[in-house]
PQR file with spaces between the fields and no chain letter, atoms N, CA, C, O and H, PARSE charges and radii, in Angstrom:
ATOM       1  N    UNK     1       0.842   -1.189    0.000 -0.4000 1.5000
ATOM       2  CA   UNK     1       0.000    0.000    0.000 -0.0000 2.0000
ATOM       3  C    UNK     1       0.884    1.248    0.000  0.5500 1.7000
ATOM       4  O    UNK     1       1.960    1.471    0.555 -0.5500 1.4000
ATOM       5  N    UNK     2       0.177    1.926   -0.716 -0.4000 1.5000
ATOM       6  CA   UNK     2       1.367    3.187   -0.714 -0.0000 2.0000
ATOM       7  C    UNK     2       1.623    4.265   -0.261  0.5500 1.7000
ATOM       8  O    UNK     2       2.568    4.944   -0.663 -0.5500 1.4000
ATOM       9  H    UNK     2      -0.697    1.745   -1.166  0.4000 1.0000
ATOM      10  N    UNK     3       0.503    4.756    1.029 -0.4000 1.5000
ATOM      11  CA   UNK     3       0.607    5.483    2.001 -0.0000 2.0000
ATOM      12  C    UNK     3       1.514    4.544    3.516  0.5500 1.7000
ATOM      13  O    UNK     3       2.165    5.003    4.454 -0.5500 1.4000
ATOM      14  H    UNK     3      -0.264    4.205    1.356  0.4000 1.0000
ATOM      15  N    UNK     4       1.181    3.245    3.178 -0.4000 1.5000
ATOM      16  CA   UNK     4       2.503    2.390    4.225 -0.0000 2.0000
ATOM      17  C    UNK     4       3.686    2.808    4.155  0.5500 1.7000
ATOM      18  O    UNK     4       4.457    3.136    5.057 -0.5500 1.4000
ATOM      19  H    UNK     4       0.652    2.872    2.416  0.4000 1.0000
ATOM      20  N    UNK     5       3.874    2.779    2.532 -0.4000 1.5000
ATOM      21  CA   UNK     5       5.380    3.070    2.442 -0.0000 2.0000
ATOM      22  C    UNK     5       5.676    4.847    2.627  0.5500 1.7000
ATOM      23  O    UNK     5       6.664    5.331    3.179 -0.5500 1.4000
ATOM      24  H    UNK     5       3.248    2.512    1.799  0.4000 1.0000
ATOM      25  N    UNK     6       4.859    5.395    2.183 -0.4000 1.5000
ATOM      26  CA   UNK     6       5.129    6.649    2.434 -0.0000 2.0000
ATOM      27  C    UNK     6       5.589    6.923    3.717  0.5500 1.7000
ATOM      28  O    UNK     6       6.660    7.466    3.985 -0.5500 1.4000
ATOM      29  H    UNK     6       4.056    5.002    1.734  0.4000 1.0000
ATOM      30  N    UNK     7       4.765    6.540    4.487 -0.4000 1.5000
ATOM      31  CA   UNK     7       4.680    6.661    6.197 -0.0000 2.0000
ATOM      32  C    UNK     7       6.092    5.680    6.732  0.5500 1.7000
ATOM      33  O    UNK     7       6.713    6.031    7.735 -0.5500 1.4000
ATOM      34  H    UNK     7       3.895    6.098    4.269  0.4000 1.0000
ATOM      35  N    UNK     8       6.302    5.033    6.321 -0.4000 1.5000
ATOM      36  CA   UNK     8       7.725    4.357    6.597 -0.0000 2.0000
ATOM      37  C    UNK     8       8.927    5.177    5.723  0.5500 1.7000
ATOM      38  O    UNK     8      10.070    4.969    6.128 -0.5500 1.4000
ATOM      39  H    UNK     8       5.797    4.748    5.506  0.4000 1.0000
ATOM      40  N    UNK     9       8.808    5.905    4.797 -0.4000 1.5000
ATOM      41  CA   UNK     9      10.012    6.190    4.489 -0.0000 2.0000
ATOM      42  C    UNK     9       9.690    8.138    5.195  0.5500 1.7000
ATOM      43  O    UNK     9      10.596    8.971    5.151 -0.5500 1.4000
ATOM      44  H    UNK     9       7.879    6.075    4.468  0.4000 1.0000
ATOM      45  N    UNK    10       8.706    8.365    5.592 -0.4000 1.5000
ATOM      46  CA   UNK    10       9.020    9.498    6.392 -0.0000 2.0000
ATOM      47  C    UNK    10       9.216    9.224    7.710  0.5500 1.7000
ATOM      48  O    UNK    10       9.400   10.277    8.321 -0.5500 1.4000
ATOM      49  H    UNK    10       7.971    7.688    5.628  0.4000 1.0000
ATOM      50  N    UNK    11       9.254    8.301    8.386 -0.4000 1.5000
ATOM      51  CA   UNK    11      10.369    7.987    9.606 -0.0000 2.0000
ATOM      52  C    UNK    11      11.784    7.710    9.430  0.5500 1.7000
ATOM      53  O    UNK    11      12.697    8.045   10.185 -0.5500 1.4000
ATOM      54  H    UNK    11       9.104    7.446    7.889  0.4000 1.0000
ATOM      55  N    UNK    12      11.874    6.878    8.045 -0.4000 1.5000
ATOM      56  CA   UNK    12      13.631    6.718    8.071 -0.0000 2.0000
ATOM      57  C    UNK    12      14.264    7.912    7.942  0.5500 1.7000
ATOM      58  O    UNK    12      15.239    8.259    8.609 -0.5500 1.4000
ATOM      59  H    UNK    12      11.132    6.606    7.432  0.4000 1.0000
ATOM      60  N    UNK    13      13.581    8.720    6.866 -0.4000 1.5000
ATOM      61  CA   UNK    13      14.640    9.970    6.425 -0.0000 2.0000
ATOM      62  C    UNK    13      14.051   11.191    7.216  0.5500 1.7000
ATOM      63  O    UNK    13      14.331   12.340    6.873 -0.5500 1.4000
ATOM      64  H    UNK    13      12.789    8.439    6.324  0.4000 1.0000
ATOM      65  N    UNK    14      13.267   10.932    8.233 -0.4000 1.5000
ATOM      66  CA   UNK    14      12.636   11.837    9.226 -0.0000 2.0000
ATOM      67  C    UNK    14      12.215   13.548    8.495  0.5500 1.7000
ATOM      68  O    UNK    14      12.472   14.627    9.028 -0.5500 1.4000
ATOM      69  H    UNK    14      13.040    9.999    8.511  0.4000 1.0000
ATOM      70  N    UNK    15      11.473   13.312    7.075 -0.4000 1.5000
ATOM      71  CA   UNK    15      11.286   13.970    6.376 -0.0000 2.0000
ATOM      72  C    UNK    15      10.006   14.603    6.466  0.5500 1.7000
ATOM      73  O    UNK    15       9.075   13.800    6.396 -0.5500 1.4000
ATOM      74  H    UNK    15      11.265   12.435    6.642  0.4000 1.0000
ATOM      75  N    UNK    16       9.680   15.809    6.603 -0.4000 1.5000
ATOM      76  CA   UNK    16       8.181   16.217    6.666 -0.0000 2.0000
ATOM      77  C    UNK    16       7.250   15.910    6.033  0.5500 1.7000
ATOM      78  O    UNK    16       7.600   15.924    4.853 -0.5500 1.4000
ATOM      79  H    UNK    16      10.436   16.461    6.660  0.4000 1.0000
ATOM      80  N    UNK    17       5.799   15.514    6.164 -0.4000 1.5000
ATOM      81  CA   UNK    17       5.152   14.863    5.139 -0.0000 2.0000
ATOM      82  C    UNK    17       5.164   16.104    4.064  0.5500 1.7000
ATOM      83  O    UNK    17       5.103   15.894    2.853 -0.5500 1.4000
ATOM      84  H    UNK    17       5.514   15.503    7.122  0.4000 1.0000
ATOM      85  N    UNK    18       5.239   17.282    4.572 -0.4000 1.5000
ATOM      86  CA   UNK    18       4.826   18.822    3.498 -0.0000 2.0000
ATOM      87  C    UNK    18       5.903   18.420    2.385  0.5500 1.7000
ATOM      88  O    UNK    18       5.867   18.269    1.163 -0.5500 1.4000
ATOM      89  H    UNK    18       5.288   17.453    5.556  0.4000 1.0000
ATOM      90  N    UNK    19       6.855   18.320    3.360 -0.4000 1.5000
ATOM      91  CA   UNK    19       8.267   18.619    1.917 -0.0000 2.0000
ATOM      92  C    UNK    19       8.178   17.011    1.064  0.5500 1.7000
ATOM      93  O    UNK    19       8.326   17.117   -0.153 -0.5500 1.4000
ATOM      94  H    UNK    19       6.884   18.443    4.353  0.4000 1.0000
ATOM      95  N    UNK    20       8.037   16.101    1.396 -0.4000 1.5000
ATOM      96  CA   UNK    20       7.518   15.052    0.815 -0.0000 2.0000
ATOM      97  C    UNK    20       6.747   14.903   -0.247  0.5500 1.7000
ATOM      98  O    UNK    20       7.071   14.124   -1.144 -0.5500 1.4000
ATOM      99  H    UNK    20       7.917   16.015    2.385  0.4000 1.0000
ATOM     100  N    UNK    21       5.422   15.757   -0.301 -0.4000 1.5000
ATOM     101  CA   UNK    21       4.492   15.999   -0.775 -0.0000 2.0000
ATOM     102  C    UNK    21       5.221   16.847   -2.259  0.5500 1.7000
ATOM     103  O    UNK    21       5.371   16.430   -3.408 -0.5500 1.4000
ATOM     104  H    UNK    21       5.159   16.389    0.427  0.4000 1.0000
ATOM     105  N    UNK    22       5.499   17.928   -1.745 -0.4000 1.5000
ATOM     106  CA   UNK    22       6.093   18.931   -2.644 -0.0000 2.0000
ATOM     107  C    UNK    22       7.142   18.036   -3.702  0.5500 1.7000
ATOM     108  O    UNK    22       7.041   18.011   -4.929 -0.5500 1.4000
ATOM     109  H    UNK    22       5.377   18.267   -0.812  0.4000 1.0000
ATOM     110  N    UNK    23       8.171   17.314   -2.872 -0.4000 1.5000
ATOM     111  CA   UNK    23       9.278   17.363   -3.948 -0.0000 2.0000
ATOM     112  C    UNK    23       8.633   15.413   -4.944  0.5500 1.7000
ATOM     113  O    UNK    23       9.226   14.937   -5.912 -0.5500 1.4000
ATOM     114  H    UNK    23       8.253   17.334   -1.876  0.4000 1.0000
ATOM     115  N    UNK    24       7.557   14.864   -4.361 -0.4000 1.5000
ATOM     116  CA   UNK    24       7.544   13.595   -4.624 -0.0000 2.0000
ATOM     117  C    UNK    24       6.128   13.809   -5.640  0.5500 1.7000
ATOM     118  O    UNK    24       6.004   13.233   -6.720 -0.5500 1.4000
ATOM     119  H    UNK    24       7.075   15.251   -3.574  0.4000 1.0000
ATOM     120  N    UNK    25       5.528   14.364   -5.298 -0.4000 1.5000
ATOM     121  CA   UNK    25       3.661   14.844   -6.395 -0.0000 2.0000
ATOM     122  C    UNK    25       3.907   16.310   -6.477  0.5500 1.7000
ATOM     123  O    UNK    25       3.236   16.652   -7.451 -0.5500 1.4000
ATOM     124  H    UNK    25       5.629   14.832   -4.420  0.4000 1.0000
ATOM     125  N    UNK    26       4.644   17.634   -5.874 -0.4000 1.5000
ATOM     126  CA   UNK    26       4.965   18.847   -6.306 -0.0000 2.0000
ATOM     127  C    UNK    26       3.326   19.327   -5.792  0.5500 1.7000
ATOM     128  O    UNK    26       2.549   20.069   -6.393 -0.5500 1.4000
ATOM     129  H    UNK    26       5.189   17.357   -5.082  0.4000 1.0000
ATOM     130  N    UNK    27       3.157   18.724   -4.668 -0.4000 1.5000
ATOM     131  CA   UNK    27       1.654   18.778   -3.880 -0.0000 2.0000
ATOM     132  C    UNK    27       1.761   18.946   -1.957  0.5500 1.7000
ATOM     133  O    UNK    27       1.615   18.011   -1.170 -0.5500 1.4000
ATOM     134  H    UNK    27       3.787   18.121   -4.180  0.4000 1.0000
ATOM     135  N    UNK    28       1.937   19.826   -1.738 -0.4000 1.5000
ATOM     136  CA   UNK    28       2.598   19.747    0.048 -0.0000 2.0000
ATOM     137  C    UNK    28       1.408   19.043    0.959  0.5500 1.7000
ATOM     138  O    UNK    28       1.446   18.810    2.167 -0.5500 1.4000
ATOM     139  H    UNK    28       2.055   20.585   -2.378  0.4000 1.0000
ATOM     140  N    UNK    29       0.205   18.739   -0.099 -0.4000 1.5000
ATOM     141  CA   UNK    29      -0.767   18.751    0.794 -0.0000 2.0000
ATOM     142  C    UNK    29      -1.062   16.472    0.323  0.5500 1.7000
ATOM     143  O    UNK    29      -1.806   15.787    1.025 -0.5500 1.4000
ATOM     144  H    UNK    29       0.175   18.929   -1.080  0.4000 1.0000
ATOM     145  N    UNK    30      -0.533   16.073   -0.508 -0.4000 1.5000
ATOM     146  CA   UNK    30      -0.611   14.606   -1.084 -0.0000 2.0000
ATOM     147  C    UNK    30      -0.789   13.907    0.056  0.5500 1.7000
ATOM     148  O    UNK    30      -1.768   13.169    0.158 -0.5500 1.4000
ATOM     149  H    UNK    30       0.071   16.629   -1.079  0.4000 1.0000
ATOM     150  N    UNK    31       0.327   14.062    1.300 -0.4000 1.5000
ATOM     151  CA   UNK    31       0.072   12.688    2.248 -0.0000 2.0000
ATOM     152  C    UNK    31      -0.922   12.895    2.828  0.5500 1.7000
ATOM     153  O    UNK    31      -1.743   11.997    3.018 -0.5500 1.4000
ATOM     154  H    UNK    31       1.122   14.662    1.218  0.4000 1.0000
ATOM     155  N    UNK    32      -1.127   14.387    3.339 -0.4000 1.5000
ATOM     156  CA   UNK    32      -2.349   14.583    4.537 -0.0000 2.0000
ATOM     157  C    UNK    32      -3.589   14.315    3.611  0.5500 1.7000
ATOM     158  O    UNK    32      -4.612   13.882    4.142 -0.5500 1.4000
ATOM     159  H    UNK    32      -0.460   15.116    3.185  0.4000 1.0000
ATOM     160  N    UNK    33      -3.558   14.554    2.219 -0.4000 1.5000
ATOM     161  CA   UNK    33      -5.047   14.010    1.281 -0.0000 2.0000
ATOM     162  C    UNK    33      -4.692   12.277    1.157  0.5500 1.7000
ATOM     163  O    UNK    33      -5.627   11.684    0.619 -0.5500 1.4000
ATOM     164  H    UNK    33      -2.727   14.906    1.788  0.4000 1.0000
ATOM     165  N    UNK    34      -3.733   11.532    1.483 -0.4000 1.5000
ATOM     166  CA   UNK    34      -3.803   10.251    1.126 -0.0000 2.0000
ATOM     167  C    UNK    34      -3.892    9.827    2.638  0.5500 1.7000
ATOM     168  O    UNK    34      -4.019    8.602    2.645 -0.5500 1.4000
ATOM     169  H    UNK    34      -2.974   12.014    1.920  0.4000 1.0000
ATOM     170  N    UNK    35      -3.881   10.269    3.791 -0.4000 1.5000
ATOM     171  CA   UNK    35      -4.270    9.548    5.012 -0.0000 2.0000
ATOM     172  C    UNK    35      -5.908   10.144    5.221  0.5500 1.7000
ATOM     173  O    UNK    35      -6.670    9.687    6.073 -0.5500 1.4000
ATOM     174  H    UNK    35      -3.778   11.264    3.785  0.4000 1.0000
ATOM     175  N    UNK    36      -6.282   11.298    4.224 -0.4000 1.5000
ATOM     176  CA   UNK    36      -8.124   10.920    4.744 -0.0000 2.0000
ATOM     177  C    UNK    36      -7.998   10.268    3.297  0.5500 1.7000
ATOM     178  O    UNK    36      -7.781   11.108    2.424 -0.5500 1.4000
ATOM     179  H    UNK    36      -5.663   11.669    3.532  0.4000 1.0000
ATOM     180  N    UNK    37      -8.051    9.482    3.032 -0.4000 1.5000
ATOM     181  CA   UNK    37      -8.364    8.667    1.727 -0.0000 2.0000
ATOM     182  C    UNK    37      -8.486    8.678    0.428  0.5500 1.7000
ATOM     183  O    UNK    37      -9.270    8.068   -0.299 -0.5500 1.4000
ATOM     184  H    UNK    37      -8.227    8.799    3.741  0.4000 1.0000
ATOM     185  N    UNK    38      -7.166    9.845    0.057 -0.4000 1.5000
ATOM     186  CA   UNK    38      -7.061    9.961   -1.634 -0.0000 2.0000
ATOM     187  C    UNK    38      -6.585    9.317   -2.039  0.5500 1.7000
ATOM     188  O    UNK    38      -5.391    9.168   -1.779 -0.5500 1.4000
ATOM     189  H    UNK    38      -6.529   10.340    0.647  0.4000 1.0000
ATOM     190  N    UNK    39      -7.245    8.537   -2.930 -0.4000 1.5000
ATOM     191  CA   UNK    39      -6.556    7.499   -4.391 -0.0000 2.0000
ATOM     192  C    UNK    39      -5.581    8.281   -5.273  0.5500 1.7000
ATOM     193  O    UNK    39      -6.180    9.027   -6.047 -0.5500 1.4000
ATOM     194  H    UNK    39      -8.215    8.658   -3.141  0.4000 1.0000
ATOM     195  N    UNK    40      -4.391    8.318   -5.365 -0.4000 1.5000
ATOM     196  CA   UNK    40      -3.406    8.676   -6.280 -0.0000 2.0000
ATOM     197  C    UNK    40      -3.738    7.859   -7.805  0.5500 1.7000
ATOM     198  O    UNK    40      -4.158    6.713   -7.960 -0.5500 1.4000
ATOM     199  H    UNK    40      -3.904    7.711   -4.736  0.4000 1.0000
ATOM     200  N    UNK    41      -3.464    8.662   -8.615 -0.4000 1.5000
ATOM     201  CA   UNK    41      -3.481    7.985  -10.354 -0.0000 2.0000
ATOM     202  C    UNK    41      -2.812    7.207   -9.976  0.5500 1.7000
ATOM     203  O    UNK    41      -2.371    7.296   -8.830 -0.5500 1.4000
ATOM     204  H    UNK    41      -3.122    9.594   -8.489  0.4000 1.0000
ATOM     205  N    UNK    42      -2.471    6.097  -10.841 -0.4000 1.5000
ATOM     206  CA   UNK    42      -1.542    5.134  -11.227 -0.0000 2.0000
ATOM     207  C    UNK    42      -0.356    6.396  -11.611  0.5500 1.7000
ATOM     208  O    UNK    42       0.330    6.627  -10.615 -0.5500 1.4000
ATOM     209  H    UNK    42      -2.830    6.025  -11.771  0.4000 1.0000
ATOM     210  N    UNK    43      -0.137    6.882  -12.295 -0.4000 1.5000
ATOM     211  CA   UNK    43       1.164    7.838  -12.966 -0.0000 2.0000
ATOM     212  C    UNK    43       1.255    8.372  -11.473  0.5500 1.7000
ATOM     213  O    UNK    43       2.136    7.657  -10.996 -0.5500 1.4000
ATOM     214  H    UNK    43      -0.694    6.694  -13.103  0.4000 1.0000
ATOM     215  N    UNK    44       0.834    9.225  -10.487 -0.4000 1.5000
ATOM     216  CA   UNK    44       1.272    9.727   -9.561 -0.0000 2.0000
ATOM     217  C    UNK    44       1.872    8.607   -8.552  0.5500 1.7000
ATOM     218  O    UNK    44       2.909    8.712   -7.898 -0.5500 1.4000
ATOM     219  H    UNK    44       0.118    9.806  -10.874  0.4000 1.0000
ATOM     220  N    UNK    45       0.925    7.451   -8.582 -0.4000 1.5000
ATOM     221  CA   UNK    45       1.432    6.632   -7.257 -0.0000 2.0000
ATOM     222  C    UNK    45       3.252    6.280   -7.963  0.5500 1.7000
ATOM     223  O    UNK    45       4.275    6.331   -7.279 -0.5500 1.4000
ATOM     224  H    UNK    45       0.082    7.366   -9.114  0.4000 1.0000
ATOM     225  N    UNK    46       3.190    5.964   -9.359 -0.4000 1.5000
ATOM     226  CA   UNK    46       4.456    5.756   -9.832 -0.0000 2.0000
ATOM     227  C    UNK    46       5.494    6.541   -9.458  0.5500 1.7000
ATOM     228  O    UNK    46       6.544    6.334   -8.850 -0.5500 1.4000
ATOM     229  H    UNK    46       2.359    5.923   -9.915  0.4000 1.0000
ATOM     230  N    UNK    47       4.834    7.748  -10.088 -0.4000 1.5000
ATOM     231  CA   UNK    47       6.136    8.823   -9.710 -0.0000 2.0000
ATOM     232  C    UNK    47       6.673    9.006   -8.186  0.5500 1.7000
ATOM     233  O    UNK    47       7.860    9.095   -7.871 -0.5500 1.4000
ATOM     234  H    UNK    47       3.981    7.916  -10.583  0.4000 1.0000
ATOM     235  N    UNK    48       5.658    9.040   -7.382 -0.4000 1.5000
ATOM     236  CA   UNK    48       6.148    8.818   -5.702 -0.0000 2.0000
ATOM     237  C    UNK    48       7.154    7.496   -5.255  0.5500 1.7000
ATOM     238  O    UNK    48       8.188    7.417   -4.591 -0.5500 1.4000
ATOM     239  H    UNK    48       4.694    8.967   -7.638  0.4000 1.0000
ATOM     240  N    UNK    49       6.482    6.722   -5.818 -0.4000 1.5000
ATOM     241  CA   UNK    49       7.377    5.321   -5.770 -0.0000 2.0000
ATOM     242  C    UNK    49       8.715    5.704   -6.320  0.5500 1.7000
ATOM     243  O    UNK    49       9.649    5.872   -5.537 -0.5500 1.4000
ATOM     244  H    UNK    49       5.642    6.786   -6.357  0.4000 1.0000
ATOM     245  N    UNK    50       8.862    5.841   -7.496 -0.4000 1.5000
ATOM     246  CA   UNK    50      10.343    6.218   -7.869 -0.0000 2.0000
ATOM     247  C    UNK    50      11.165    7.157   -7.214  0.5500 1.7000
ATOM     248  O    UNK    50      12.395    7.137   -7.267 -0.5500 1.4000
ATOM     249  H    UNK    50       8.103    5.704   -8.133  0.4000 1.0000
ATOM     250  N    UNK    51      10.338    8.157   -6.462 -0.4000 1.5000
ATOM     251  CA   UNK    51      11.060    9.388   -5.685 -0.0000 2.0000
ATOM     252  C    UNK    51      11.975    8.680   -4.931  0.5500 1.7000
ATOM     253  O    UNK    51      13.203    8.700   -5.011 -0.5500 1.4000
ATOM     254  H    UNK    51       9.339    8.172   -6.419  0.4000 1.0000
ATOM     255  N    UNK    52      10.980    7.808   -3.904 -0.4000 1.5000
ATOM     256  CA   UNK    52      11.671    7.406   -2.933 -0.0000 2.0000
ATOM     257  C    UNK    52      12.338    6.100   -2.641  0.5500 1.7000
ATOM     258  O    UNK    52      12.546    5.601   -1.535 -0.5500 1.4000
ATOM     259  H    UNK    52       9.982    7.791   -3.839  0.4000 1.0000
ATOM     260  N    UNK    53      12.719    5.505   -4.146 -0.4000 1.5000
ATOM     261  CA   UNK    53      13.450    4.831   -4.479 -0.0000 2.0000
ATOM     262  C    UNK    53      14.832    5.475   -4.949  0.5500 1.7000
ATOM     263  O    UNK    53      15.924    5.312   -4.404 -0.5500 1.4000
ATOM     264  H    UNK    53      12.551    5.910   -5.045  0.4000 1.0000
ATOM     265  N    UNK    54      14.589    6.130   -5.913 -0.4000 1.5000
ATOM     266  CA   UNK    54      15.436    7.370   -5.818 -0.0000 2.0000
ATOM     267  C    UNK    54      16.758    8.455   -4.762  0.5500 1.7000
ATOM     268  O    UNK    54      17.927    8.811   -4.907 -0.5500 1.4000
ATOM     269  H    UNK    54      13.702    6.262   -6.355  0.4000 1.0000
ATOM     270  N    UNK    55      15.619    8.631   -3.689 -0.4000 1.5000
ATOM     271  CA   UNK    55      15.991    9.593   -2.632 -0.0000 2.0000
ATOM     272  C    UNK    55      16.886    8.390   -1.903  0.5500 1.7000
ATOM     273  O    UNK    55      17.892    8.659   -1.248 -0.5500 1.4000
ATOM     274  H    UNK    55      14.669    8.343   -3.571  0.4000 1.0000
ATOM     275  N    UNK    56      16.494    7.296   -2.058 -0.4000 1.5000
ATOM     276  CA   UNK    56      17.026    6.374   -0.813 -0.0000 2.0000
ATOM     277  C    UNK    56      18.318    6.042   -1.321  0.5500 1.7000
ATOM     278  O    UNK    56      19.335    6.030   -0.628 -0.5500 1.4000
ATOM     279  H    UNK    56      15.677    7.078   -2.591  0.4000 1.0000
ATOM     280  N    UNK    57      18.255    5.702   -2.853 -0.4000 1.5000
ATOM     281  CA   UNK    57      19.617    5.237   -3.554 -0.0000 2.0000
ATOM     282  C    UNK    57      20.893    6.460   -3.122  0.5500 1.7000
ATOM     283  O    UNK    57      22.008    6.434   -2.601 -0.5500 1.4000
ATOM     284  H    UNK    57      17.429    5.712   -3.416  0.4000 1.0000
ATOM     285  N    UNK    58      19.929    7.519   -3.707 -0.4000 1.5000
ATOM     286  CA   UNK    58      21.315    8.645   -3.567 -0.0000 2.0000
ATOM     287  C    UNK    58      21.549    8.577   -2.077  0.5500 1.7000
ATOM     288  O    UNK    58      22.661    8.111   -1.830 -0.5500 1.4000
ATOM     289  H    UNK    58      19.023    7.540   -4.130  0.4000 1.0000
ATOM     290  N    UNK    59      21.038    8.809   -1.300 -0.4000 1.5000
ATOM     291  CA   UNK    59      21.430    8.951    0.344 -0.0000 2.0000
ATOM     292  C    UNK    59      22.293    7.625    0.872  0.5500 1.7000
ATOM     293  O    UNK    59      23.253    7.444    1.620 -0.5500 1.4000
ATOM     294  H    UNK    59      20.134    9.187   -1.501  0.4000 1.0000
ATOM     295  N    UNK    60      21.516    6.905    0.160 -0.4000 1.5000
ATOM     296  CA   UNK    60      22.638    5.506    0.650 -0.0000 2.0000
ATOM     297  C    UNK    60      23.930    5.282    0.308  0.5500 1.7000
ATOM     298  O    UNK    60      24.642    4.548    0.993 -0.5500 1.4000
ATOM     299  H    UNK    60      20.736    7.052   -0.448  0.4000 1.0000
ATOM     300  N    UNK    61      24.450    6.013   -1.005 -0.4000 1.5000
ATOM     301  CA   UNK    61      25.370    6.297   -1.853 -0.0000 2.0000
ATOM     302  C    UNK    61      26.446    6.967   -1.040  0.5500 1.7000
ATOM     303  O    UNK    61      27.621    6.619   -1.158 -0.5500 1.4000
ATOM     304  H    UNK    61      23.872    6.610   -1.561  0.4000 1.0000
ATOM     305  N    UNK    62      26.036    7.995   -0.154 -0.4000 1.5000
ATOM     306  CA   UNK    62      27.514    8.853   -0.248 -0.0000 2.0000
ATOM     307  C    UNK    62      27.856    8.199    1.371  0.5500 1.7000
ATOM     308  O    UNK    62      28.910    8.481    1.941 -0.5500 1.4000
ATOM     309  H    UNK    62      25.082    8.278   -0.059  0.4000 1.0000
C-alpha cells in the first residue's frame, strides 16, 4: 500500500510529510489528502514510488 510506504520512508529519512508531498507529487498537501483517503493515479502513485526509491539510492550512496 502506498501510504505504508510513504509513512515508513518518512520515519527513516525523518522527512516532513509537506516537503515530501512537494518534492515527490509537487503537492505539500498529497500525504495529509492520502491519510483521509485519496486514491493517487496510477502515474502519480508511480512517480512517488520512484522518488523514494530514488531519494534512498542517492542517500545511501555517499
Amino acid at each position: 500500500m502506498l501510504l505504508r510506504q510513504i509513512e515508513r520512508f518518512l520515519r527513516q529519512t525523518d522527512m516532513p510529510c509537506t516537503k515530501f508531498g512537494r518534492l515527490a507529487a509537487q503537492d505539500p498537501r498529497f500525504v495529509a489528502d492520502l491519510r483521509n483517503g485519496r486514491i493517487p493515479r496510477a502515474a502519480t502513485a508511480a512517480r512517488v514510488e520512484e522518488f523514494m526509491q530514488n531519494y534512498q539510492e542517492t542517500n545511501h550512496a555517499h
